[in-house]
C-alpha positions as CSV (number, residue, x, y, z in Angstrom):
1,X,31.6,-24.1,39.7
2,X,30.7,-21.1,38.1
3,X,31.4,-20.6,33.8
4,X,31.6,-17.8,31.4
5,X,29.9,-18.4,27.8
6,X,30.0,-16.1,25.2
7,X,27.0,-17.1,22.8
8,X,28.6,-21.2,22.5
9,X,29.1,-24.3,24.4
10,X,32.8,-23.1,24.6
11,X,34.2,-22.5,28.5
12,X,35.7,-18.6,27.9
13,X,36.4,-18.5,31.7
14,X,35.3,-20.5,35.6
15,X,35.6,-19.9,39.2
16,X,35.3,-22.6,41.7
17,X,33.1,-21.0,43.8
18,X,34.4,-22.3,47.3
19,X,38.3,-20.9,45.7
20,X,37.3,-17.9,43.5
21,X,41.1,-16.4,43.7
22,X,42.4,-20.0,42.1
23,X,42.6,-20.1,38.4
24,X,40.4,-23.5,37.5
25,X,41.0,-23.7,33.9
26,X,44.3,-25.1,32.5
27,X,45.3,-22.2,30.4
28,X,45.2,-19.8,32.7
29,X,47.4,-21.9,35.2
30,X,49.9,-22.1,32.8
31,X,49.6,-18.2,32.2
32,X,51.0,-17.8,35.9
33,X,53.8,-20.4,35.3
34,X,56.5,-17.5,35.0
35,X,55.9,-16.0,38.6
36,X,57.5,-19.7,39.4
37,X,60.7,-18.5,38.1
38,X,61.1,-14.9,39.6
39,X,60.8,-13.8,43.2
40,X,57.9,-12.6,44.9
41,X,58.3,-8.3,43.9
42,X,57.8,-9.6,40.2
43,X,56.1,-8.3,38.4
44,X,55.5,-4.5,39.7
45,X,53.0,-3.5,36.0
46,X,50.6,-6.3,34.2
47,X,48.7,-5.1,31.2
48,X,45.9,-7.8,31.0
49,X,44.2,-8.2,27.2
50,X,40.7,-8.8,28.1
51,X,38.7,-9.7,31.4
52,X,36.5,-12.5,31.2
53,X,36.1,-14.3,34.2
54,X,38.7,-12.2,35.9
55,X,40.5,-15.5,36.8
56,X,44.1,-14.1,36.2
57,X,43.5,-10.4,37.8
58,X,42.2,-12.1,40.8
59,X,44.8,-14.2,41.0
60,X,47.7,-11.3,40.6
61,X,46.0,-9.6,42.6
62,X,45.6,-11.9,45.8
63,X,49.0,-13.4,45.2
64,X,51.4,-10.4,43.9
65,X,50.1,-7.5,46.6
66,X,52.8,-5.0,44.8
67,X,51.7,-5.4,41.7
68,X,49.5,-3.2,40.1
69,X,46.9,-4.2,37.4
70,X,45.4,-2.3,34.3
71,X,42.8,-4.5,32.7
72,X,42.4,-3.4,29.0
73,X,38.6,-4.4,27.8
74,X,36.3,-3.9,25.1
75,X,33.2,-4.1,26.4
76,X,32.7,-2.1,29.5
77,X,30.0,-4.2,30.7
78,X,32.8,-7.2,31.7
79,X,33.9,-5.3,34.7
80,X,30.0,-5.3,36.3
81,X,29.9,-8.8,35.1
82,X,33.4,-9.9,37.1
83,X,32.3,-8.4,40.3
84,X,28.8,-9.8,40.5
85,X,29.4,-13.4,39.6
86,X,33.0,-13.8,39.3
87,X,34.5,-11.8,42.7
88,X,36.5,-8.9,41.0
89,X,37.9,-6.9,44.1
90,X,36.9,-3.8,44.1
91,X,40.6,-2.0,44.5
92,X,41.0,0.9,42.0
93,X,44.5,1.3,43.8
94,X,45.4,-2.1,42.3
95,X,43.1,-2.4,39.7
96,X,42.4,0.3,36.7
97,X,40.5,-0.2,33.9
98,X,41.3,1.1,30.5
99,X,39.9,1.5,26.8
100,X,41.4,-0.7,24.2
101,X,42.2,3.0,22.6
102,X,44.8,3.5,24.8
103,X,46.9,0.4,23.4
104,X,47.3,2.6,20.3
105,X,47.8,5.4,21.6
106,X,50.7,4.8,24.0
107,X,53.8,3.1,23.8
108,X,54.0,0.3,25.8
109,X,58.1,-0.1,25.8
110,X,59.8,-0.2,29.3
111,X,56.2,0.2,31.0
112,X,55.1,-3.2,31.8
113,X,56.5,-6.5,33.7
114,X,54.0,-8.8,31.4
């Protein structure tokens, strides 16, 4: 098992190494519990607040192969971090990363499934 610590004794993110595409920690299972209640084409846009251990972008990413991903971080150092410890593909067809400037810059209506 593999954990992501910001400065505390507080879990921020995990992998289970042998299942690195799984999300391990409760909260971020029951992030994914809407994809229960839609069909496999949904969603087609995810806007995801923040990286961490990349535990939901992996996850979208394995499972949802249509959907595309923008990953919206403020400190550009995560992404490096995600792809050497925690197994961040690296897809920039799937995947794009983007400054938390654009979230004020743009409007987001009509753009995104979550």
């Amino acid at each position: 098992m593999r954990y992501l610590h910001f400065g505390s004794d507080w879990v921020q993110g995990a992998m289970r190494i042998a299942r690195p595409f799984a999300p391990e920690l409760d909260y971020t299972r029951e992030m994914m519990l809407p994809l229960l209640m839609r069909d496999d084409t949904w969603p087609r846009r995810v806007l995801l607040i923040g990286l961490g251990a990349a535990s939901l972008t992996k996850f979208l990413w394995r499972y949802r192969p249509e959907a595309k991903l923008t990953v919206v971080e403020i400190d550009a150092r995560m992404e490096g971090v995600a792809r050497m410890h925690f197994k961040l593909p690296n897809d920039p067809e799937r995947i794009q990363f983007a400054s938390p400037m654009v979230l004020t810059s743009c409007p987001a209506r009509g753009k995104r499934s979550i």
